[in-house]
Structure formats: C-alpha cells, structure tokens
C-alpha positions as a LaTeX table, in Angstrom:
\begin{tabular}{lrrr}
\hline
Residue & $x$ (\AA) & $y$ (\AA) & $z$ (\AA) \\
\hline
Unk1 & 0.54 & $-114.46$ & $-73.25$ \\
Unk2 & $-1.54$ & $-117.37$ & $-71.61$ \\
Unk3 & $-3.65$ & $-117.41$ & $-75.07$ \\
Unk4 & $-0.23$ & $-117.38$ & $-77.40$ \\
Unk5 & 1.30 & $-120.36$ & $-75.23$ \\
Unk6 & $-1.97$ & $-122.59$ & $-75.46$ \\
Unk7 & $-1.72$ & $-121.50$ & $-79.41$ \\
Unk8 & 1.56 & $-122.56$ & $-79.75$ \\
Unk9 & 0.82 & $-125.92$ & $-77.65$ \\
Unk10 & $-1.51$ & $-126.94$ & $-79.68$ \\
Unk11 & 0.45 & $-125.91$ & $-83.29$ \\
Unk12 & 2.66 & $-128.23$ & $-81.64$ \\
Unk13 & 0.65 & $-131.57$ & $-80.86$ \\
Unk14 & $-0.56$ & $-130.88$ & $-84.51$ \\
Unk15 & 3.23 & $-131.25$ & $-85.73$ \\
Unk16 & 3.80 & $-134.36$ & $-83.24$ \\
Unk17 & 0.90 & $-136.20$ & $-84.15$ \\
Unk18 & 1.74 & $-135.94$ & $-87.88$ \\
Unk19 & 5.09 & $-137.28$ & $-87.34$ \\
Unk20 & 4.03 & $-140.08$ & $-85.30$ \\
Unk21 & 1.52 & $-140.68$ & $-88.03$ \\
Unk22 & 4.40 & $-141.17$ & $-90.76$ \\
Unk23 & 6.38 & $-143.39$ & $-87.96$ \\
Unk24 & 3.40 & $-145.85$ & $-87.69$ \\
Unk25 & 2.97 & $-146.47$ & $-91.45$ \\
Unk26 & 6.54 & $-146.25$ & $-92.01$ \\
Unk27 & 7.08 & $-143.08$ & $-93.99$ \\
Unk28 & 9.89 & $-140.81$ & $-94.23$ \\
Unk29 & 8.47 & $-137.38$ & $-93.41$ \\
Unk30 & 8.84 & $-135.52$ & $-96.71$ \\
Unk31 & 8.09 & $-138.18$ & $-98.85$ \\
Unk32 & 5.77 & $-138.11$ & $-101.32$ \\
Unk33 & 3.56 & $-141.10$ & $-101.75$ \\
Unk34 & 4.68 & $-142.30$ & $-104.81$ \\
Unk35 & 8.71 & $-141.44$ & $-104.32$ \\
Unk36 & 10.55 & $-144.45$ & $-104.83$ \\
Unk37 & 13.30 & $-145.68$ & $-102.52$ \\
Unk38 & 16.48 & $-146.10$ & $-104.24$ \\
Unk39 & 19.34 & $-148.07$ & $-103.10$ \\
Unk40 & 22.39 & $-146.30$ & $-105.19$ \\
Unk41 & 25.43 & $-148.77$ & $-104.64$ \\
Unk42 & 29.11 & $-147.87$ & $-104.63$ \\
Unk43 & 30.23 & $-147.30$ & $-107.84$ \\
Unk44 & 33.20 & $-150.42$ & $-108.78$ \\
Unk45 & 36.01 & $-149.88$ & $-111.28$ \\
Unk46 & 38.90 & $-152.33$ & $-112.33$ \\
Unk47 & 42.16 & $-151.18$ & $-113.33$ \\
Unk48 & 42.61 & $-146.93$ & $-113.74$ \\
Unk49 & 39.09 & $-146.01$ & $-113.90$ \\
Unk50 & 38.89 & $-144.40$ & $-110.72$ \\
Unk51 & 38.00 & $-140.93$ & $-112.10$ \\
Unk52 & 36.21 & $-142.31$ & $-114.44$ \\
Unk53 & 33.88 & $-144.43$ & $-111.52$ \\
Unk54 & 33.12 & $-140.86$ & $-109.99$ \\
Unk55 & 32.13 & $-139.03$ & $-113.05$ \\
Unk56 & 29.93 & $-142.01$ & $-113.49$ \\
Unk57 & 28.39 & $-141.22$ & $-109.61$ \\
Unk58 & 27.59 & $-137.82$ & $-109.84$ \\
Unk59 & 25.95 & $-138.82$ & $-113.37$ \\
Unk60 & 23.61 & $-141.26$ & $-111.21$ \\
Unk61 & 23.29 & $-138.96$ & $-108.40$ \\
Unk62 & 21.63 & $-136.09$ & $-110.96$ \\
Unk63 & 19.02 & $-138.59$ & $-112.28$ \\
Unk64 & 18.19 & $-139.88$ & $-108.60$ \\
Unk65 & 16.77 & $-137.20$ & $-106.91$ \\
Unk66 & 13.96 & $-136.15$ & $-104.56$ \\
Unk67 & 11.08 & $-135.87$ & $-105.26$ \\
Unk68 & 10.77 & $-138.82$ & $-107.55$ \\
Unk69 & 13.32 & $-140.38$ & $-106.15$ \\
Unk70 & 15.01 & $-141.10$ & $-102.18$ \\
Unk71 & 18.75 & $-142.32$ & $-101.92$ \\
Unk72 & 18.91 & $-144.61$ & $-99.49$ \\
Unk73 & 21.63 & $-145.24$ & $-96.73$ \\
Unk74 & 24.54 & $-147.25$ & $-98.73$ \\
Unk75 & 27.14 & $-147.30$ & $-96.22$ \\
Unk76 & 26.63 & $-150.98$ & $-95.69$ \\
Unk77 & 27.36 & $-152.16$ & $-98.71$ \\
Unk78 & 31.15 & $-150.57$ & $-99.19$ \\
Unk79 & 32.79 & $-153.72$ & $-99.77$ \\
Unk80 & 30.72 & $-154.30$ & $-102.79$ \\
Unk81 & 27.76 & $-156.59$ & $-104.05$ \\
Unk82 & 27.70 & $-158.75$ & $-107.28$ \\
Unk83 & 25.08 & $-157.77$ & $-109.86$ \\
Unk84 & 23.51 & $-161.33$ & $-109.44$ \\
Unk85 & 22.93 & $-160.08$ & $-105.64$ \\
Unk86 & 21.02 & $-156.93$ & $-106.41$ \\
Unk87 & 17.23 & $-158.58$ & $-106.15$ \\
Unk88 & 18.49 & $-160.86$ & $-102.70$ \\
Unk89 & 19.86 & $-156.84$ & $-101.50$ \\
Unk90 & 16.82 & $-155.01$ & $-102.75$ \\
Unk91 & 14.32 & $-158.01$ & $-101.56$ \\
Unk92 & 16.16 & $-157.46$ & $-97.64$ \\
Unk93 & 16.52 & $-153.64$ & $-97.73$ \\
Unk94 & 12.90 & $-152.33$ & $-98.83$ \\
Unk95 & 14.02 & $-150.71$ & $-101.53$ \\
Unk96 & 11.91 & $-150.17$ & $-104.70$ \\
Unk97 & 15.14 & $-150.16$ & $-106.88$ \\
Unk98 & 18.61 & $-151.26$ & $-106.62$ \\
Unk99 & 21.65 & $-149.89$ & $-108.79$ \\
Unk100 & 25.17 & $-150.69$ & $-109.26$ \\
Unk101 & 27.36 & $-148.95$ & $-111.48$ \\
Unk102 & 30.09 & $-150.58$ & $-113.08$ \\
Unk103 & 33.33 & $-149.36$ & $-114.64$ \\
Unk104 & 34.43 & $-153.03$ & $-115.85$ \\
Unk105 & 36.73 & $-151.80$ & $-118.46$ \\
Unk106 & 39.53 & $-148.82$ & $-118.32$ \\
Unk107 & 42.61 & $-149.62$ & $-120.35$ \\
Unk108 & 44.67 & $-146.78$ & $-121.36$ \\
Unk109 & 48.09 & $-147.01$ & $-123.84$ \\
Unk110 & 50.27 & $-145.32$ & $-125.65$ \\
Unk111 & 52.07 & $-145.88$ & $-129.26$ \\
Unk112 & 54.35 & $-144.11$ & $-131.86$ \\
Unk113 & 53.32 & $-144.60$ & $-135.36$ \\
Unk114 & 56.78 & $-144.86$ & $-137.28$ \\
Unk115 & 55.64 & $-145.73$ & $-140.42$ \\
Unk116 & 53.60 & $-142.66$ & $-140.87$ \\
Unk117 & 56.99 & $-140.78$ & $-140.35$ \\
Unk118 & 55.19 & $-139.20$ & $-136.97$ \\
Unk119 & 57.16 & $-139.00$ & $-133.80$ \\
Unk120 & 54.30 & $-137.42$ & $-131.70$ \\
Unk121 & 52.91 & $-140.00$ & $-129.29$ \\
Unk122 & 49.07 & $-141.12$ & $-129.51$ \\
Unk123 & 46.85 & $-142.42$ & $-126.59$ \\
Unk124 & 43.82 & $-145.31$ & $-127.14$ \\
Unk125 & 42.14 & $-145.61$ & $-124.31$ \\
Unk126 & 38.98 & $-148.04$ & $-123.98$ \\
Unk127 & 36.34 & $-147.88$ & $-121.86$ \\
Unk128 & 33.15 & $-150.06$ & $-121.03$ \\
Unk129 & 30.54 & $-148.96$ & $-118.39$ \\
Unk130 & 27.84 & $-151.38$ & $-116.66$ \\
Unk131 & 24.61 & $-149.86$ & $-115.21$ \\
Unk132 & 23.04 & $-153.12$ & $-112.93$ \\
Unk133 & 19.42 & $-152.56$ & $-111.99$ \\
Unk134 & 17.03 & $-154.27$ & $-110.34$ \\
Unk135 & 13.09 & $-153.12$ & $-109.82$ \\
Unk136 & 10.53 & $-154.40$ & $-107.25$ \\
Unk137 & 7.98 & $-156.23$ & $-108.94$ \\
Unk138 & 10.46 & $-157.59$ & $-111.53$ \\
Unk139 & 12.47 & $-160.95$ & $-111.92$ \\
Unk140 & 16.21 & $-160.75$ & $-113.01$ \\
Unk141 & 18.63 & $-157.95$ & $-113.27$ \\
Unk142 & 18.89 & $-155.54$ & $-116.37$ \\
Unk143 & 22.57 & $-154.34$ & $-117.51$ \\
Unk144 & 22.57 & $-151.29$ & $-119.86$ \\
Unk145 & 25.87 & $-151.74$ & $-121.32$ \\
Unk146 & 28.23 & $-149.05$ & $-123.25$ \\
Unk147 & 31.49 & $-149.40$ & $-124.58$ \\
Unk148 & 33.53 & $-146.60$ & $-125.85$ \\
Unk149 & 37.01 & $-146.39$ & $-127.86$ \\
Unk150 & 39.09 & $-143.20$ & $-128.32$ \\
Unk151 & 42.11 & $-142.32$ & $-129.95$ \\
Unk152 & 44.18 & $-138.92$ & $-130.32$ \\
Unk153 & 47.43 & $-137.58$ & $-130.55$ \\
Unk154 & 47.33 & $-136.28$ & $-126.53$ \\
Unk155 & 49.02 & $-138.62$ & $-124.53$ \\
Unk156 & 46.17 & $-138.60$ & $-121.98$ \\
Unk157 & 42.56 & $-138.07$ & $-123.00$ \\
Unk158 & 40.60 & $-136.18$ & $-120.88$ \\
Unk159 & 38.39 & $-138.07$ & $-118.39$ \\
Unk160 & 35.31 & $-135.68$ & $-118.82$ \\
Unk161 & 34.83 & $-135.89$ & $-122.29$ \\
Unk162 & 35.16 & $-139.71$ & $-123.05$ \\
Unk163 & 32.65 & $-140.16$ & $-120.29$ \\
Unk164 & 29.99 & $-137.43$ & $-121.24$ \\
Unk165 & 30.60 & $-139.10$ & $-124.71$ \\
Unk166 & 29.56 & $-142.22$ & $-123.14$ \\
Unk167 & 26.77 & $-141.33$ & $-120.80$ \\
Unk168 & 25.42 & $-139.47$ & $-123.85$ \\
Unk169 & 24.81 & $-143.43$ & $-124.99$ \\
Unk170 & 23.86 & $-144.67$ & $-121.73$ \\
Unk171 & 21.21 & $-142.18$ & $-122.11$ \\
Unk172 & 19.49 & $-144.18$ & $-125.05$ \\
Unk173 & 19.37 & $-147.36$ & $-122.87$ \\
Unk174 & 19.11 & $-146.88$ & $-119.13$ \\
Unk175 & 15.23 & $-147.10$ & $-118.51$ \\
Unk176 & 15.43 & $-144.33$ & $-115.50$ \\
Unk177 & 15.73 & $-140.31$ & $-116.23$ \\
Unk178 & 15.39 & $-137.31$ & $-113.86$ \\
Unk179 & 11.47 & $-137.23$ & $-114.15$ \\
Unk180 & 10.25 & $-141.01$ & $-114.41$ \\
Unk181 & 10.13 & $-142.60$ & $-117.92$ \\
Unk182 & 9.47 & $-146.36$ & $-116.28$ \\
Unk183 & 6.29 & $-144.98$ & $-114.88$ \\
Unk184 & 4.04 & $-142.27$ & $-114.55$ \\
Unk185 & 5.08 & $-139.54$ & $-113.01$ \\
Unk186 & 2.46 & $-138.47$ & $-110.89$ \\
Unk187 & 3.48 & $-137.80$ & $-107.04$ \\
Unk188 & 0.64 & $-138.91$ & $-105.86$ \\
Unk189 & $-2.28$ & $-141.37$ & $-106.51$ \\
Unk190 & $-2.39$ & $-144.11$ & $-108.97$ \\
Unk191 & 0.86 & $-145.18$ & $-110.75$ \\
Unk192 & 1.32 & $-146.41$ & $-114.08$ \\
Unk193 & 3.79 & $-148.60$ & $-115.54$ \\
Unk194 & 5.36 & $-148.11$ & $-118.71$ \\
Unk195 & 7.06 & $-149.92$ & $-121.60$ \\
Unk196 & 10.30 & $-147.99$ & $-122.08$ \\
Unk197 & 13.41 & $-149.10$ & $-123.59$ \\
Unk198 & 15.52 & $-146.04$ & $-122.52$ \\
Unk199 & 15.03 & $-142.34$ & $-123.82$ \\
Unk200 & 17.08 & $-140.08$ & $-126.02$ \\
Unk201 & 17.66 & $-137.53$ & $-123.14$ \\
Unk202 & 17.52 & $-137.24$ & $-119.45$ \\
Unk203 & 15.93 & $-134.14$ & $-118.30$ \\
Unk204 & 18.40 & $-132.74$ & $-115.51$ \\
\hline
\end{tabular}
C-alpha cells in the first residue's frame, strides 16, 4: 500500500510540474504548439437578418476548431467592435487572428406581378455578408465580401438555403478553412506561410 501511495505521489508531481510548466510560458494545457488563438467576435446584423447572423456563426464555428485552431473568450466584446478596430483588439488581446462577421445587408419584400396575369405573391430578398479579418504579422484588415439575390414565388425564402448558397461563395474567398490553407499545417515545428486567395472548399 505504502509502495502504491509513493507511486501515485510521484505520478502526481509529474502532472503538477507539467502544468506549472505550461503556466510559466503561458500555454493553455492542450495546446498544440502551433494552434492559433482565435478571437471569433459576435456576429452583427442590420435589419431582419437575425437568423441569418446565426447560420453565419455556426458556419465560423465549424472552420475554427481545435486543434488548429482555439476560440478565445469573446464575452467582452458583446457590444460590438468596428472592423477598423480589429488589429487595435487583436494587438491588446494576444490573439493570432481576429474575426468579425457581418450581416450588413437583409432586406426582404414582397410583390404581385399583375401584368403577367399572376395573383400568387413573390418574395426578393437580398442579402450581403462581411467576413472582417485581421492576422498577426499583417497590416490592415481583409473583408471577403458576398452578396446574394433571390427571388421565388414563396412568400418567405428559406433562411438555410440562401445562406448555404452564399457561404458556398464565401468559400472561394475567405483565406481560412477547417485544416489551414494560410499556412502549413503542421502542429508542430516550423510554420510556413502561404499565398492563398481563398479555396474552392472547406474541409469540415
């Protein structure tokens, strides 16, 4: 019993002295050494696009995601940050990128066409989306910008498919995917850059 308790004691100091270890040089236990520290900000709308801002969330949550990638604690920037603050916010929080989403257009109406001797009603609805990044390392802020316009005879389009219509074209521009296309992908070791200009498909 004496030998299992002296086992266990020193199994334990192991543990402790590991963790301390990550304290001093200021790593999150768990973290790989090349896992990037992501500041995801609140996602801001105008107008209706409410649903549409949190279809556009869970879209960034799926690409930002451990290991490659650490969300950081957002809570204290809730009342929103301008897209011209994202390097002064990244620069003061540590982190290696900053993102703000941006639903800056959702403007939904409906018409009758009475020339066309058609009394059903028909919905347009357009719809622009902003993706704001910044990147330590890099000067100014990048805005991957869609736009989207749909028309049918429903008289309200559905949410989910105008927006996996248009993160299907964010997809070609925004420069960050599931597994890194901005850089190499390697965990650990030496990282290299890459020129990318966005990627056909982000590997979930």
């Amino acid at each position: 019993m004496k030998k299992f308790c002296l086992t266990f004691l020193c199994i334990l100091s192991v543990i402790l002295g590991i963790q301390i270890s990550f304290a001093e040089e200021g790593v999150k236990s768990g973290s790989f050494e090349n896992t990037r520290q992501v500041l995801l900000l609140p996602t801001a709308y105008s107008g209706s696009g409410r649903e549409g801002a949190d279809y556009l969330t869970s879209e960034m949550h799926r690409i930002f995601r451990y290991p490659y990638y650490e969300l950081m604690d957002n809570s204290a920037y809730e009342s929103g940050v301008l897209p011209e603050d994202l390097q002064t916010v990244g620069e003061t929080s540590g982190a290696d990128i900053v993102v703000l989403p941006v639903v800056s257009t959702w403007r939904q109406y409906t018409f009758y066409r009475p020339f066309l001797f058609d009394d059903d009603p028909w919905t347009v609805l357009y719809v622009t989306v902003d993706v704001y990044s910044w990147k330590q390392g890099e000067n100014g802020i990048r805005d991957d910008r869609v736009s989207i316009r749909k028309e049918d005879e429903l008289t309200l389009l559905r949410v989910r498919t105008v927006m996996q219509e248009l993160i299907g074209r964010l997809r070609k521009k925004f420069p960050y995917t599931r597994v890194p296309g901005d850089i190499s992908s390697n965990l650990s070791g030496p990282v290299v850059t890459k020129e990318t200009q966005g990627t056909d498909k982000l590997p979930y």
